[in-house]
C-alpha positions as CSV (number, residue, x, y, z in Angstrom):
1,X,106.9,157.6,154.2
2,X,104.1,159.1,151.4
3,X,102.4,155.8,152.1
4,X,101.5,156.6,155.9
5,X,100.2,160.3,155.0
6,X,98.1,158.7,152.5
7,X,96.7,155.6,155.2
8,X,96.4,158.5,157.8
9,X,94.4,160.1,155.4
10,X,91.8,157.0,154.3
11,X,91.4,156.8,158.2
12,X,90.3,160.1,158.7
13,X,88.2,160.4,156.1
14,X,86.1,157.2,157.1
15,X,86.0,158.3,160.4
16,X,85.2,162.2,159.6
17,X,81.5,161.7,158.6
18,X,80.5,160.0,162.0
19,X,80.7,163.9,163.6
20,X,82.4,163.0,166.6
21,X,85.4,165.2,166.7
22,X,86.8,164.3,170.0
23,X,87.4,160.3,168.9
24,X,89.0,162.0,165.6
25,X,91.1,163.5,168.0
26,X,91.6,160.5,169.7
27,X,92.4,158.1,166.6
28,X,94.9,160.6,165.4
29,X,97.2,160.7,168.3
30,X,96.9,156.9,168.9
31,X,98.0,156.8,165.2
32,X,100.6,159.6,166.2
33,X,101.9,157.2,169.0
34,X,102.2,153.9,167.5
35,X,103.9,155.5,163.7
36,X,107.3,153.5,164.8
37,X,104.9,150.2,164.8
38,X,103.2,151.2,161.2
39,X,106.9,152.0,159.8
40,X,107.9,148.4,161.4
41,X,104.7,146.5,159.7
42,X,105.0,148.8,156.6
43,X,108.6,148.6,156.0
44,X,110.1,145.4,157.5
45,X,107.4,143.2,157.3
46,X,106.2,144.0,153.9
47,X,102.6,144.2,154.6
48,X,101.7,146.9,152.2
49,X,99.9,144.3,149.9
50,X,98.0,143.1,152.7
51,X,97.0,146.7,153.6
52,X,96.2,147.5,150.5
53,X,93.8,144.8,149.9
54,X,92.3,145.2,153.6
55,X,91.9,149.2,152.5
56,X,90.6,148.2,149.2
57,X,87.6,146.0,151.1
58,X,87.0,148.8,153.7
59,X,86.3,150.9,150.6
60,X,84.2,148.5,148.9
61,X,81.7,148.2,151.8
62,X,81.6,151.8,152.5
63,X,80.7,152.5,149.2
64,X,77.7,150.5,149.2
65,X,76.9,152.1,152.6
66,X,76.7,148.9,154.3
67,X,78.1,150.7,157.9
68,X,77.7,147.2,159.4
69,X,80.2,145.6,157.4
70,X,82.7,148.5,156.8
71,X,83.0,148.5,160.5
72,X,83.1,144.8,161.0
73,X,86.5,145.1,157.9
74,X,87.8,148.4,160.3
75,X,88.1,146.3,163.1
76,X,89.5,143.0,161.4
77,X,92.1,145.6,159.5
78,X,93.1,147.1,162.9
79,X,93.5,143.9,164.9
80,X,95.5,142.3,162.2
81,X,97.9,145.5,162.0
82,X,98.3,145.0,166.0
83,X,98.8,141.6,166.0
84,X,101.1,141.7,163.3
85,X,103.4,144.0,165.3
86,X,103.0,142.2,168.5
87,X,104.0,138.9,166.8
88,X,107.0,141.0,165.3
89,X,108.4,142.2,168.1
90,X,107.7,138.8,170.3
91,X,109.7,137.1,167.9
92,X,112.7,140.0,168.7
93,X,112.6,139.8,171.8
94,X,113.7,135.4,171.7
């Protein structure tokens, strides 16, 4: 899916300017491990508008280097992507 290279992508380059290698590291193969979950939210769920918007946001506040906010919109983006599996596969599993 063109869609996750591009999402892996935004991520990294975010999180590239901080210098800390190792948590790049990190993120990646926690992104490398849940992939099934992003497919699932992506592709059954229809979230990509959702992403889209939560992206477009991140990108807005990094843009007026306000590092406060763009991490406060990182963290929202990424619980709500967690959740949103968790709730999907809760509901499966009745």
């Amino acid at each position: 899916m063109a869609w996750l290279s591009l999402n892996r992508e935004l991520h990294d380059c975010l999180y590239r300017p901080a210098g800390r290698l190792r948590i790049l590291r990190y993120a990646n193969n926690l992104r490398n491990l849940i992939d099934r979950y992003l497919r699932m939210r992506l592709g059954v769920l229809q979230h990509f508008e959702i992403a889209e918007r939560e992206h477009r946001s991140i990108l807005a506040a990094y843009r007026k280097r306000d590092a406060t906010l763009a991490v406060k919109r990182v963290e929202a983006h990424l619980r709500r992507t967690a959740e949103s599996v968790v709730a999907f596969l809760a509901a499966r599993k009745k």
